[in-house]
N, C-alpha and C positions, 0 to 999 in steps of 0.2 A: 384452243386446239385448231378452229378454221385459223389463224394465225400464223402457225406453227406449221400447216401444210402449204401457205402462203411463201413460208422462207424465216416468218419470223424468228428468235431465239426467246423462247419463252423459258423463263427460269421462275417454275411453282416453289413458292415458299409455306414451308411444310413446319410443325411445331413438333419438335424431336418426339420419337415415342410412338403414336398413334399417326400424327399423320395425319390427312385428309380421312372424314369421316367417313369418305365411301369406299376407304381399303379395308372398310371392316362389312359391307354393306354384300352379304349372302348368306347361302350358298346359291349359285355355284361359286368354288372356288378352283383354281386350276393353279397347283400344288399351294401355296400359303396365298395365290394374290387372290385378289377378286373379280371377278368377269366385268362387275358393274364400274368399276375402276380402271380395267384396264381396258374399257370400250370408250373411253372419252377424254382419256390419257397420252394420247401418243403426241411424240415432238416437241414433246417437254422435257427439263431441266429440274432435278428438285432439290431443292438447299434446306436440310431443318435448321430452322434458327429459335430461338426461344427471344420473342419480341416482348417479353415482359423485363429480361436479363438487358440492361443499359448500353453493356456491349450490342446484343441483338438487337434493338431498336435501331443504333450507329449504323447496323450493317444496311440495316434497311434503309434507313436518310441515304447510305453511298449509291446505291442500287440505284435508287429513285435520282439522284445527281444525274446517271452516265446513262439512262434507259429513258426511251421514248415515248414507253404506255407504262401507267401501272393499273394494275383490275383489282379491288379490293371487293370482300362482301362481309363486312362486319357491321357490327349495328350502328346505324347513322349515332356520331358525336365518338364514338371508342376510340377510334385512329385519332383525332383531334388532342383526345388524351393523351396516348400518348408520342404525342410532337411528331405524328407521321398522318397528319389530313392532309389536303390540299393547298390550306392557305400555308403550310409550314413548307408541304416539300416544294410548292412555285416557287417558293423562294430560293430555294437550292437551285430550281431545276425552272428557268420560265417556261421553256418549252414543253414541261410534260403533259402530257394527255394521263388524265385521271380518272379511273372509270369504276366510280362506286354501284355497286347491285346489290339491291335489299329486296325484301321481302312488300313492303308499301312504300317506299319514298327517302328524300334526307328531308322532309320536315313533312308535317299535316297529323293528324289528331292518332294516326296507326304509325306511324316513322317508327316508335321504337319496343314494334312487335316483332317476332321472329316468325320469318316465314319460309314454308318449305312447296314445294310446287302442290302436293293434296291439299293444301290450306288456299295457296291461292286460288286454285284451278274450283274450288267450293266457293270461296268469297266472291269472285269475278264471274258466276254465271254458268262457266263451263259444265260442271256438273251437273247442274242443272236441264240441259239442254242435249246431257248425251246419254245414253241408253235406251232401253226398248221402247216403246207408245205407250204402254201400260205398267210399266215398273218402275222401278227404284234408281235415281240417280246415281250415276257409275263414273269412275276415274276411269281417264282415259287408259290406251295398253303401255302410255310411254310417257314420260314426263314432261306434254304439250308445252306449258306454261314453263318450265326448263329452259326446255331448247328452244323456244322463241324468245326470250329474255336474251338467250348468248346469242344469239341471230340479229335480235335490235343491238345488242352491245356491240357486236361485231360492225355491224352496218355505224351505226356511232362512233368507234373507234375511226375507220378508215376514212368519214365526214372530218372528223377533227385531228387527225392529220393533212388530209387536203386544207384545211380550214390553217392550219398553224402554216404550211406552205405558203400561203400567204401574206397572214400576218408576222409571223414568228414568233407566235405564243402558244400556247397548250392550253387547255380545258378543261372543266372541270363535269364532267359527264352524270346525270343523273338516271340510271337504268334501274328496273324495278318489276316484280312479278307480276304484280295487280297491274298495272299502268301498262304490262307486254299482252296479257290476256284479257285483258276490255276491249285494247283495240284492236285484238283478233277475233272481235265478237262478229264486227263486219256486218254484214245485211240482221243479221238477229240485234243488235243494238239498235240498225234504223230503222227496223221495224216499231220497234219500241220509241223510239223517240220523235218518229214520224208521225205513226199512226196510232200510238198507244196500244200495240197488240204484244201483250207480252207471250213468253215464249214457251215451248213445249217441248216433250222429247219425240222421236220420229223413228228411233231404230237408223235402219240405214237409210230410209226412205227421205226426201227432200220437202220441206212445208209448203214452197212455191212450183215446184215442179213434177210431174206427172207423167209418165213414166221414169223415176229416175232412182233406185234401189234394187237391195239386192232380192234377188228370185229363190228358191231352193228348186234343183234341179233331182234326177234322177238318184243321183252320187253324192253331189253337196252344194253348192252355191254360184252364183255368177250377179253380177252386179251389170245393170243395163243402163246407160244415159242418154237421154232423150230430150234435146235440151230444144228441139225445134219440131215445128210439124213436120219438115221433110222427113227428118227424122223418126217422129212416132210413126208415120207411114213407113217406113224402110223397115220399123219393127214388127208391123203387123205382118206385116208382106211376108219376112223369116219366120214367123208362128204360123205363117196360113192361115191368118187371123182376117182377109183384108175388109171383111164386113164391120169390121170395127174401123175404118177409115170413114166409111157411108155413116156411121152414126153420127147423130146430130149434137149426141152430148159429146164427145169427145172431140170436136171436131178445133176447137183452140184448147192449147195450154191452160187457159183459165177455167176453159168448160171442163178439160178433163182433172182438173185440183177438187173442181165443185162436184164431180161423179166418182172420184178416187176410189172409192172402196168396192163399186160395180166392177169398172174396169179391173181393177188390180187381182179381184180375185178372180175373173176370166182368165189372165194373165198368167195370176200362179197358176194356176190347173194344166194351163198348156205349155209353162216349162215342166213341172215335175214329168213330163212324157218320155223325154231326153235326158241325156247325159249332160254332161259339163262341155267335156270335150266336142261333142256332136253341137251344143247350140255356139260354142268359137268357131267351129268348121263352118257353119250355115253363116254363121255374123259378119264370117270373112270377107272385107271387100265391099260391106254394106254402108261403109259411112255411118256408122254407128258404135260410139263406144262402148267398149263391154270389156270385162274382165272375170277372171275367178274369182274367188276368195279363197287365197292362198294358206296353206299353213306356213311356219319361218319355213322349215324342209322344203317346201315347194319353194319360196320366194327363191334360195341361193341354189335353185336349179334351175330356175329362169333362164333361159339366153341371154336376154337383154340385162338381166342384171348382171351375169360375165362380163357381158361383152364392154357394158360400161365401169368398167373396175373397180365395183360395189363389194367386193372382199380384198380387204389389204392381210397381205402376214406379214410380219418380222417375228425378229427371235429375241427373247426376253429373259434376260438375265439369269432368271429362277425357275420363270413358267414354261419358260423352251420356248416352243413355236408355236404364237399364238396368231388369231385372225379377228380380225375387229370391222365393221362395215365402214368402207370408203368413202371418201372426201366426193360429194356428190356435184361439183362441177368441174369441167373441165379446161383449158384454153387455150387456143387456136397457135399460139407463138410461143410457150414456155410450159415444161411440164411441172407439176407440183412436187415441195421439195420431199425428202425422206423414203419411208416414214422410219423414225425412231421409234424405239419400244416404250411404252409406258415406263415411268421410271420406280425405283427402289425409295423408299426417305432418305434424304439427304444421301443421294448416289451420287451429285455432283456436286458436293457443298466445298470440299477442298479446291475442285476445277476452277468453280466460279469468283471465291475468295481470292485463287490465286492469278486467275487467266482475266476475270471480269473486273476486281476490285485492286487488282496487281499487289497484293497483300503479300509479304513476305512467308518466309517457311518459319520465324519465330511468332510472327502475328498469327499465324495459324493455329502452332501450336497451343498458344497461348488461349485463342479462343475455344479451340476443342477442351481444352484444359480446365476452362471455365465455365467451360458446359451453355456458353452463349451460343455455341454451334453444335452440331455430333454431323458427324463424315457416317454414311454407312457402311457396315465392315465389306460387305459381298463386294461392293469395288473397289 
């Protein structure tokens, strides 16, 4: 999808019928489509082909001949099967950038488990390490281990394009859940492998850092970061706390992690006093990061999320007008292309046979006919 807002032409290859699994993944749905589908969908192309049918396999070797990337996510050795892995389409295609995503890897002792982000995001730690201080390891609110998987594929993909500018060959890309959420374990991994401290849950609060979570205030929450002494000073000073800068245990970051629970509950007592809004007014200007804890309703009334065009709409074939959250960067010389709507199954499978694979109007029919392809009727 970052691709496809890029300029790319991504053309999703879809299995007649059903379709990508997460057009069935609600409610909510917004008339037959799916929200969850159609929020990670846009600027795509979608062709049903039936890759088991010998015609659809053909279709897919031609694809792979005249395209640049292909992104697969089936179970390491299946494509290989059938005559659509890497070592078959290079040979079609030297140049192509190949960019397999699994679940664990294309080889090691888990390669050919099925993995879904709740599985990874458990196996890798994550879970482990998020929820309250005293509870039950919790999945995150979004599919971490997901969307950092297309983020390293992404960043991967565009390395080995520069990388084929070079040489003039393509690549064969190994992306993977477990391997994307290890190493965004980040200081919790080095702790572990430096010091041997394994790891805990903390709520919103931070292991190493003091004052740096959220608060409950009068109304509801605000979150404080406190990431230096000038800083914890700047906080007391807005609490009218400032006899807690004199104190001796608080007086470094490390004294105030080893006093945390004195301090913090001082702390709470003297936000609950105030509003949300009242301690942003006060915070204003303080060199001190703070925020609320927003609900979604709050986030897309934000300013700043307006202002940075963090709501896209188009209009979609079936759903009407819908809105999906926007392409989160920006660039200085070129705007980003689209956006098109999420697509239908196979909404552009005739386009693409005809416009991508310059396929005749008897080859078409021929393949609709054979049911190696289906065209969707709505377009």
């Amino acid at each position: 999808m970052i691709l496809g807002d890029l300029g790319a032409e991504v053309i999703k290859v879809e299995r007649p019928g059903g379709g990508d699994d997460t057009r069935a993944w609600g409610p909510p749905f917004v008339a037959s489509e799916s929200v969850y589908f159609l929020s990670i969908n846009r600027n795509k192309k979608s062709i049903a082909v039936d890759m088991k049918h010998a015609r659809g396999a053909e279709i897919i070797q031609q694809l792979a001949a005249v395209s640049d990337v292909l992104v697969e996510n089936f179970l390491p050795g299946k494509l290989p099967q059938m005559g659509l892995g890497y070592a078959e389409l290079s040979r079609v295609n030297p140049q192509l950038v190949y960019c397999s995503i699994s679940g664990y890897g294309q080889t090691g002792p888990q390669c050919q488990s099925p993995g879904y982000d709740s599985i990874a995001s458990a196996v890798s730690g994550m879970m482990h390490i998020t929820g309250p201080e005293d509870g039950e390891p919790v999945r995150p609110g979004v599919a971490m281990t997901d969307l950092a998987t297309g983020l390293y594929a992404h960043g991967a993909i565009m390395a080995a394009l520069l990388q084929r500018h070079k040489t003039g060959r393509g690549v064969h890309i190994d992306c993977n859940l477990l391997s994307s959420q290890v190493s965004c374990l980040s200081h919790i991994a080095a702790n572990y492998l430096n010091a041997g401290k394994e790891a805990k849950r903390w709520g919103t609060a931070h292991e190493s850092i003091v004052p740096y979570q959220g608060f409950r205030t009068k109304d509801g929450h605000l979150v404080v970061a406190a990431g230096n002494n000038k800083q914890f000073i700047r906080v007391c000073q807005v609490l009218d706390l400032q006899n807690l800068t004199e104190d001796p245990k608080y007086r470094t970051n490390q004294l105030r992690v080893q006093n945390r629970k004195q301090l913090l509950q001082t702390l709470s007592q003297r936000f609950l006093q105030e509003t949300t809004a009242d301690w942003l007014r006060r915070f204003q200007g303080s060199g001190v990061p703070v925020g609320p804890i927003n609900s979604i309703q709050e986030v897309f009334s934000e300013p700043q999320v307006k202002h940075n065009g963090l709501i896209q709409e188009m209009q979609h074939p079936t759903a009407g007008r819908i809105a999906v959250p926007g392409p989160a960067v920006r660039f200085s010389s070129f705007p980003l292309s689209g956006p098109t709507p999420p697509p239908l199954i196979g909404q552009h499978t005739v386009q693409v046979l005809r416009d991508t694979l310059s396929c005749s109007d008897d080859v078409i029919k021929e393949l609709l006919e054979s049911r190696a392809v289906a065209q969707n009727e709505v377009s």
